[in-house]
Every structure is written in C-alpha cells, then in structure tokens.
C-alpha positions as CSV (number, residue, x, y, z in Angstrom):
1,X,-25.3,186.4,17.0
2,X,-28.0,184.1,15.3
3,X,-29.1,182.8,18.5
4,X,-31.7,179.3,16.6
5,X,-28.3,178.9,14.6
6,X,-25.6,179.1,17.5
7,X,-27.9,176.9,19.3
8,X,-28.4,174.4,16.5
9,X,-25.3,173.8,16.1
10,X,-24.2,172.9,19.7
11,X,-27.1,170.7,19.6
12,X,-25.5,169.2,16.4
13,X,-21.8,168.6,18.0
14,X,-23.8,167.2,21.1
15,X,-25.2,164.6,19.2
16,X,-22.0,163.6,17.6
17,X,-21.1,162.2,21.1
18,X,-24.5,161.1,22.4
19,X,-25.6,158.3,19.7
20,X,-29.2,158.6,19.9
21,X,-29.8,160.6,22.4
22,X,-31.4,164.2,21.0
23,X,-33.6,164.5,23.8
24,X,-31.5,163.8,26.2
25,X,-29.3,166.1,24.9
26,X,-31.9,168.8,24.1
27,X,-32.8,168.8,27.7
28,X,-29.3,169.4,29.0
29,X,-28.5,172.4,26.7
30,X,-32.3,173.7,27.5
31,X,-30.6,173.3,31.8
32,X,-27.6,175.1,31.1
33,X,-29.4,177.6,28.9
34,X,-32.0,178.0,31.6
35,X,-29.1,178.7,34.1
36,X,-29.9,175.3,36.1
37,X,-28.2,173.0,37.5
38,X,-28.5,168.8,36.0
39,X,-28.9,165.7,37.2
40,X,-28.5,162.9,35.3
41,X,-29.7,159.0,36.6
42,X,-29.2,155.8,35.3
43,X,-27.2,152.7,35.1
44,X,-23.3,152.8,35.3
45,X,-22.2,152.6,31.5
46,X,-24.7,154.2,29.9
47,X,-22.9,157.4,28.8
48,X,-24.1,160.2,31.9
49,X,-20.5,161.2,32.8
50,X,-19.8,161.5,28.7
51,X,-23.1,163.7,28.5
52,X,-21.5,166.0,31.4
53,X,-18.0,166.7,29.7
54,X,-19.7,166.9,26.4
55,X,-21.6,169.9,27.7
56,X,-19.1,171.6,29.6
57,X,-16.8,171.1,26.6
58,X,-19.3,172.3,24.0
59,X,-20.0,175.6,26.1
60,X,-16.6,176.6,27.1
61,X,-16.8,176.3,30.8
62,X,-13.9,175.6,33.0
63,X,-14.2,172.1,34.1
64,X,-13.9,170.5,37.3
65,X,-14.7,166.3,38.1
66,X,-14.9,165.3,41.7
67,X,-15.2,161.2,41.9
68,X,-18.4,161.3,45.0
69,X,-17.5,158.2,47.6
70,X,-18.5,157.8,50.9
71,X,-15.2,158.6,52.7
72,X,-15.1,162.1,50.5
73,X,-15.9,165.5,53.3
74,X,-16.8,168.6,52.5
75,X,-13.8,170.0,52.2
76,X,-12.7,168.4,49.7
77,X,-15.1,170.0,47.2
78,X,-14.5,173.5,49.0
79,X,-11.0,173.6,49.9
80,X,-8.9,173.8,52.5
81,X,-6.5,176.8,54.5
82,X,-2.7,175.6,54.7
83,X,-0.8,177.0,56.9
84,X,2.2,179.0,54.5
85,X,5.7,179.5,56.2
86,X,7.1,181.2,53.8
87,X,4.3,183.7,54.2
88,X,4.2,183.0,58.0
89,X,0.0,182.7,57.4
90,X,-2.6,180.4,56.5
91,X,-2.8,180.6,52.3
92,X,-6.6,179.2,51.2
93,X,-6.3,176.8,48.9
94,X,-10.0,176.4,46.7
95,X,-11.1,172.9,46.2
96,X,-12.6,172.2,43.0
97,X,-16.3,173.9,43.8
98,X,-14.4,176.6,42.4
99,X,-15.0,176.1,39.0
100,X,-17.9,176.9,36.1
101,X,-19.2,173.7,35.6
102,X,-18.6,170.8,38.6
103,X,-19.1,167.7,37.9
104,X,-20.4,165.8,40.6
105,X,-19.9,162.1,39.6
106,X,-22.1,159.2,41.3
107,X,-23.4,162.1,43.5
108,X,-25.4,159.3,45.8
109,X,-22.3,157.8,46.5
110,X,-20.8,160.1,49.1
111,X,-22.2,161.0,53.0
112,X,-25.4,163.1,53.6
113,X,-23.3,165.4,54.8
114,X,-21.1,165.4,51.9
115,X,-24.0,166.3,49.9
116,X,-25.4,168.8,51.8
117,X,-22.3,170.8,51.7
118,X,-23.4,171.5,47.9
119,X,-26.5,173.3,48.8
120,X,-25.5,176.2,49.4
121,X,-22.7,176.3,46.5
122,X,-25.6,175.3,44.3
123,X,-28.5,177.9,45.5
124,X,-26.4,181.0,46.0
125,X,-23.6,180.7,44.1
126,X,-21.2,181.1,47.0
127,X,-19.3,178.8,50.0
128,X,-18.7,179.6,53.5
129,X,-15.4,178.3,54.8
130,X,-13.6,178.8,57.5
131,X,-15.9,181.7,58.4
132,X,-15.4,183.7,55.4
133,X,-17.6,183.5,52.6
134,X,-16.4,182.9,49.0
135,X,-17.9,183.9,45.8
136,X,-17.9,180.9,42.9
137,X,-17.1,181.8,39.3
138,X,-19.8,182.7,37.1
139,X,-21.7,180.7,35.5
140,X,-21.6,177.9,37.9
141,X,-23.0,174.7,37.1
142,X,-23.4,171.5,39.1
143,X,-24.0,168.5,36.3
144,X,-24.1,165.4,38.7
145,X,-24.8,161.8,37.7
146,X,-26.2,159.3,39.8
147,X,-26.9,155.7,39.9
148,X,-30.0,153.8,40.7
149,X,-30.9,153.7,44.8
150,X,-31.1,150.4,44.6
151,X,-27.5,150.1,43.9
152,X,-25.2,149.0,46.5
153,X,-23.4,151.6,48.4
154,X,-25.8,154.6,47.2
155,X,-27.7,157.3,49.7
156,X,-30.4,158.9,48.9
157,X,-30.2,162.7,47.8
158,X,-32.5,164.6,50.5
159,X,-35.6,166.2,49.2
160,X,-33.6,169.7,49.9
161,X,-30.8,169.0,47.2
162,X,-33.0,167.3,45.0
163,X,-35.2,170.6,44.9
164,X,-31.9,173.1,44.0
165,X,-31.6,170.9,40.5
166,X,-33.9,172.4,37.6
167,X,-33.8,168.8,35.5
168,X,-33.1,165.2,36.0
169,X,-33.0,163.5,32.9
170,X,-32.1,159.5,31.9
171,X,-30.6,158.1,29.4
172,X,-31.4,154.4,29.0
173,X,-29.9,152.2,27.1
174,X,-29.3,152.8,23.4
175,X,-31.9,151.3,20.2
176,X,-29.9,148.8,18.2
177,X,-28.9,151.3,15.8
178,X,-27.1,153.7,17.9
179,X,-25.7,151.1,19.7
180,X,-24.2,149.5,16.2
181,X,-23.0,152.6,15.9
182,X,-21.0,152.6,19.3
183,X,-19.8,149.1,18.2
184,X,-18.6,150.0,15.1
185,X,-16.6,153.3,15.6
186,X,-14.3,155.1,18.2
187,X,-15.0,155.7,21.8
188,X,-16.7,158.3,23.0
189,X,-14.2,159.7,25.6
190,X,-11.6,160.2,22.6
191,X,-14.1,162.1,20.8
192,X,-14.2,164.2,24.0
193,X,-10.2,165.3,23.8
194,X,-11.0,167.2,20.3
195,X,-14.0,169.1,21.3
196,X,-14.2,172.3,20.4
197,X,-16.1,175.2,22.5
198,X,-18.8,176.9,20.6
199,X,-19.3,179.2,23.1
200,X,-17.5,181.9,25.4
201,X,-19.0,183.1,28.5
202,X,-20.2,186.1,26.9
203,X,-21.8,184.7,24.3
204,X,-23.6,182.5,26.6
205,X,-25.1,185.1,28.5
206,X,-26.3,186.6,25.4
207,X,-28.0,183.5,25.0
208,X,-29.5,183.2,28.8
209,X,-30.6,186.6,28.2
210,X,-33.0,185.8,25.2
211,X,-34.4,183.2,27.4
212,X,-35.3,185.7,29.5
213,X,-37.1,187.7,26.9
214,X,-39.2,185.0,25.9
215,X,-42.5,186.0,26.1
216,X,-45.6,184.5,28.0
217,X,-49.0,185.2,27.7
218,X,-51.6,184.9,30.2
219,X,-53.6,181.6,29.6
220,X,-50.1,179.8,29.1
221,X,-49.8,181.0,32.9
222,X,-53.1,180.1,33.6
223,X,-52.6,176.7,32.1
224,X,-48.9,176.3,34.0
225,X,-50.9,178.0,37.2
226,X,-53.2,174.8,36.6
227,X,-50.4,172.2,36.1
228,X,-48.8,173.2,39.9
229,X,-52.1,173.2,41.1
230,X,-53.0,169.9,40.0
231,X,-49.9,168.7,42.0
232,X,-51.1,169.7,45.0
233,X,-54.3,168.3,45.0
234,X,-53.8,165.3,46.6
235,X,-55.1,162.9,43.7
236,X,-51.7,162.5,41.8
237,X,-48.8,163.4,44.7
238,X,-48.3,163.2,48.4
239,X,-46.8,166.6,48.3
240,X,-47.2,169.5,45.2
241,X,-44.9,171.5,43.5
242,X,-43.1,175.2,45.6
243,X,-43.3,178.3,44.1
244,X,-39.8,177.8,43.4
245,X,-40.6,174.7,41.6
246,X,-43.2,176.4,39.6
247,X,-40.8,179.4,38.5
248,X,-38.0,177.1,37.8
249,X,-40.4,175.4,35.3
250,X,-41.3,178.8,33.4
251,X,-37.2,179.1,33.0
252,X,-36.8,175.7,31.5
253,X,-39.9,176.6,29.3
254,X,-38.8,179.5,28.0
255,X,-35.2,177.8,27.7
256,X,-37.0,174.8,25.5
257,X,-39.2,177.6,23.1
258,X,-35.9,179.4,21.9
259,X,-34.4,176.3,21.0
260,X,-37.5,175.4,18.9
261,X,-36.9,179.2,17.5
262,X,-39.8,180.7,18.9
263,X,-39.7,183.9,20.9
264,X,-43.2,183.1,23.0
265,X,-43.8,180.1,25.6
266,X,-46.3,177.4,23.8
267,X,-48.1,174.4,25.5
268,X,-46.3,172.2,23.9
269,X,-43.1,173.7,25.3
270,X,-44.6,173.3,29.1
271,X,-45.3,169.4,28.3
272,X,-42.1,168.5,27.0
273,X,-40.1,170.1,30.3
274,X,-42.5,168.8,32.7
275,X,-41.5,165.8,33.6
276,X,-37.5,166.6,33.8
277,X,-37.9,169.8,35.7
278,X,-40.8,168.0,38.4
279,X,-40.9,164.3,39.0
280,X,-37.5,164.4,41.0
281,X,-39.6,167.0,43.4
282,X,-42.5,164.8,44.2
283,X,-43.5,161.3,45.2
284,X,-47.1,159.8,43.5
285,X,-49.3,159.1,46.1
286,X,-49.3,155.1,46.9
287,X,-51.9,153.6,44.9
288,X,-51.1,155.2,41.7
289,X,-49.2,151.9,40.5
290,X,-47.0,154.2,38.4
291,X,-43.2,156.1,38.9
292,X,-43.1,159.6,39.0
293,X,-42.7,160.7,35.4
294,X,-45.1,158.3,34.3
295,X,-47.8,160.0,37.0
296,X,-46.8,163.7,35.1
297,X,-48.0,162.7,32.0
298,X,-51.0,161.1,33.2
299,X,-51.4,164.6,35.3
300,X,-51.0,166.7,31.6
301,X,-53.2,164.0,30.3
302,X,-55.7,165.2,32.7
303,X,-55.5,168.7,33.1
304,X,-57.1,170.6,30.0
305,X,-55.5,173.2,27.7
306,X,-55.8,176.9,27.5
C-alpha cells in the first residue's frame, strides 16, 4: 500500500464534506491515525457531528451515535443483562460502547457520572459490567463533540476524561467562501449517505503501524523534552503536562510527519500538534490574559529550537 497516497486521498474525500476545514480535518485523520481518541468543541451548527461520521465513514469503522443528555446512565452506553425465558437466564445485551468508533454527541451534556463511565472504555479498551469484564472491538474510537461551557445545561468534563483524549480540535465558523459554498449546494448529511470507506481495518493498521516506525532523533526529543518542561514551570500553566501527556504528543507527531510524507519527526511537526494534543490538559496561570491555545504558542514562541 502507498501509504502518502492512501492517506491523501482520505484527506481529499474529507474535505469534500468539511468546506474549509483542512486543518481541522488534517488533525482528525492525524487522531485516528495516532490511535487516539477526538474531541471536538464548538458552537451547535458548526459541522462537529458531520466531521465525526465523515471520519468513521471514510475509515470503515462500525459506527455507533449516542445523543449525551443529562437523564442518559451508564448503562445505556454499556448495556444491560435481560432476564431470557426462553433461555431460563439472564442474556447481556451490549449497549452501543460496543462499537469501533462511538460517537459521543454534546458529551457535556450528560451527568458526571455519565461521563465517567467512559473512562475506562476509553483508556483500556474494555467495560466492566455486571461484574464481568468485556472486551470492545478493535479499533475503538471515542469522537465526542461538545459545546461551549457557557451553554446552558452543559457540565464540565473532569480533568480525568479530558486527559484520556489525544486532540481537541474547533471548527469555527466558516470564511465567506466556504460558507457560499454551503449556501449554494447540497447538505452535508446527504453527502454523508454515499460515502465510501477507503479503508478496512487491516489496512488501517498497516497504516498505525508506519506511524509507529517514524523515526525520532535525539534533539527533536530534547526539544519536545523542553516543550513539557516549559509547562511545568510555573510561568505559563498552573499545572504541566504527565508523562502520558508528553508520549501521547510524540504519537500525534509521528501521526502528523507521515501525513506530510516524511518518515522522521520534524519541529515543525511538534508545533503544529501542540496545541490540539495539550491546551485541553492545562489551565494558563491567571494573569496570562490569554486562553489556553493561545498560551502554547506563546510557550513555542519561547522555548528555542534544536
């Protein structure tokens, strides 16, 4: 398999659903490529859910959408056992965790406890229910989308969920072009119905495997080694980057350089992912005047190359 031409042209299908968006939608194949799991905020409207079927679609995953409110419980994303009398025994019946990519919609809209019932799902691939514990297919993917917190009726994701997702990415609103564009032609969830997969499961561990064989060389880890120290310093965040953190980066990294058809890690590929894979993680310390993306690039502003 050509892996910069396979890749190329699911980035190519992506963008003929996301209008302006090849970023956005760079990022979300570099997640999924990365094995990681997405979140996407923004506005209601803006296209996030679209994004998430998009990708599914596009990589041949089976598909599951769960609508996140606050009366929804944790076992309704994990299932339930029903008592069978035919069978004169409870039968499990799977909820729809039990898919390859879930889509959590309006994540921030359900209970805490809703939401915490994803972390294990989303950290090791399995769910305990009932006392038994239950394997998830593979790959398994949360995409969730969430709205602003200062929306009505939203709770805020706890710092421990927050930390299982590799990216968060937002879309914004569209430039005037791409937005003509939206005017003039069909919707977007029609295009959706006549996707076709580019991609089989196999063929998209072929592809997680070259990311794994991307190479890095030591001052790009002395550089990254600088960039999670630099977060922990006290000068930029309240609180620096985990370990975890700091290898989930080097996977999106690698993720973004074969994309750009490169088989080594550059600086440049480290910048781009930063923000997306980090400012979700941290909170700027309280005089900075600034969000928390906008505090990671003045952070690679500040810290010097290799």
């Amino acid at each position: 398999m050509d892996v910069t031409r396979k890749i190329q042209t699911i980035l190519d299908q992506l963008n003929t659903v996301m209008v302006g968006k090849p970023g956005q939608v760079q990022d979300g194949v570099a997640c999924l490529l990365a094995g990681g799991h997405l979140l996407i905020e923004d506005v209601p409207g803006v296209g996030k859910t679209t994004l998430a079927h998009a990708l599914a679609r596009t990589f041949g995953l089976q598909f599951s959408r769960v609508q996140f409110t606050a009366d929804l419980m944790p076992s309704d994303l994990s299932g339930v056992s029903v008592y069978d009398r035919g069978q004169e025994r409870f039968v499990f019946h799977p909820g729809p965790v039990f898919a390859q990519v879930l889509l959590a919609d309006e994540i921030n809209r359900a209970s805490p406890k809703t939401q915490s019932a994803l972390l294990e799902a989303m950290e090791e691939k399995q769910v305990s229910v009932e006392g038994e514990t239950r394997a998830l297919p593979w790959p398994f993917f949360v995409i969730a989308t969430q709205n602003p917190h200062d929306q009505l009726g939203t709770y805020a994701l706890p710092e421990s969920q927050l930390d299982r997702f590799l990216m968060r990415i937002s879309l914004s609103y569209p430039e005037r072009a791409a937005e003509r564009e939206l005017l003039a032609g069909h919707g977007r969830r029609d295009m959706l119905e006549t996707l076709p997969a580019l991609l089989n499961t196999q063929e998209l561990a072929t592809l997680q495997q070259a990311v794994g064989r991307v190479h890095v060389a030591e001052p790009l880890l002395d550089y990254v080694q600088d960039l999670v120290a630099a977060t922990r310093n006290g000068r930029w965040f309240l609180q620096g980057l985990s370990p975890r953190a700091g290898i989930a980066l080097m996977r999106a990294a690698r993720a973004q350089a074969l994309i750009a058809g490169r088989d080594y890690v550059a600086p440049d590929d480290v910048q781009a992912i930063l923000p997306q894979c980090v400012a979700h993680r941290m909170i700027p310390v309280s005089d900075a005047g600034r969000g928390a993306v906008e505090q990671v690039r003045a952070m690679i502003d500040a810290v010097p190359l290799p």
